[in-house]
N, C-alpha and C positions, 0 to 999 in steps of 0.2 A: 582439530582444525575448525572454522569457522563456518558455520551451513545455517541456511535460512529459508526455512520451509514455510509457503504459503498454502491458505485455506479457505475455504467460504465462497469459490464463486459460483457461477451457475448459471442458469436460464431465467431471466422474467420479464414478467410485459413491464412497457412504460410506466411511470409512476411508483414502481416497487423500491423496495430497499433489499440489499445487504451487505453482512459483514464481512468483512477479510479479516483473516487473520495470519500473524507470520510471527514463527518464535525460533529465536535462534539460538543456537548453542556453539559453543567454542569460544564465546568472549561475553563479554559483562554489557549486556545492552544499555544501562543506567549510565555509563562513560563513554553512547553513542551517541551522533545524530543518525537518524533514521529516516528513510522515504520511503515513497510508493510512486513506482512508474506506471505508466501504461504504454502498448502499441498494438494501434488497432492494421489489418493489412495493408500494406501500399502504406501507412501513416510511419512518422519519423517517433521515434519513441518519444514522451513527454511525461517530467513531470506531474505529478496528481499533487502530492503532498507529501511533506517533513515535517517532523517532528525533531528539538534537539534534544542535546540531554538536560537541557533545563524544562522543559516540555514544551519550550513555544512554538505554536505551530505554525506551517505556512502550506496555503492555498495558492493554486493555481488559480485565475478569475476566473475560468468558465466553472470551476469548481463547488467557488468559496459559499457558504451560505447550503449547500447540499451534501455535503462530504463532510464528516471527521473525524481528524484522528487521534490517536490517543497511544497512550502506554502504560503497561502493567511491569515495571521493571522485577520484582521477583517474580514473574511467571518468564522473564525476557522473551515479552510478548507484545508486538506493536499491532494494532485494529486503525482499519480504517470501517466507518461505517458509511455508506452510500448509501443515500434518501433520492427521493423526485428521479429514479434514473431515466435517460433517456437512449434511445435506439445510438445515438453518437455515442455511447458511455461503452459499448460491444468493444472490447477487447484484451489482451492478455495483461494481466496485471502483477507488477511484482514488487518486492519488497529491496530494499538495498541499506546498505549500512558502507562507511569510507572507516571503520573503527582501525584505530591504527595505524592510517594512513591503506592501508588497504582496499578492495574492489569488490566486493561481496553482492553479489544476486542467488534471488531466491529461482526457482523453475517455474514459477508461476501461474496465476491461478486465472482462467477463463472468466470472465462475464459476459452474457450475449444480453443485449436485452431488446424486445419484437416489440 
């Protein structure tokens, strides 16, 4: 069955970076589109970024310009990378795929950032 396990996030001050990473198994990521959500508490989950299976990406605008994302289709592995983060950027982050017509989320992975 279909699982998608997120990685990479963490603690840090303003201005840091990191990576997320999320790889899935149970289906062929190369014939997905791919996201990454976020939802911080009290906040309405939202879009970060997609990725299709052609790779074109798409940004959220408070995003664009700071975040990107990418794909490693034989590892079926999708990264986001976050640059310049900001204390707004604090919250649970995850990965999702609709392959198949299907609803797929990862457990996802924290970013707090002070």
């Amino acid at each position: 069955h279909v699982q998608l396990v997120e990685s990479g996030g963490g603690s840090v001050q303003a201005g840091g970076s990191l990576r997320l990473s999320c790889t899935g198994t149970g289906f062929t990521m190369s014939d997905s589109d791919m996201a990454w959500y976020r939802q911080a508490p009290g906040k309405q989950c939202e879009l970060v970024s997609s990725i299709n299976s052609a790779s074109t990406p798409y940004y959220s605008p408070s995003m664009k310009g700071r975040f990107t994302i990418s794909r490693v289709n034989h590892k079926n592995t999708v990264y986001l990378q976050m640059n310049s983060l900001k204390p707004e950027d604090t919250a649970l982050y995850s990965c999702h795929t609709n392959w198949f017509c299907g609803n797929y989320w990862g457990q996802g992975t924290q970013v707090t950032v002070s």
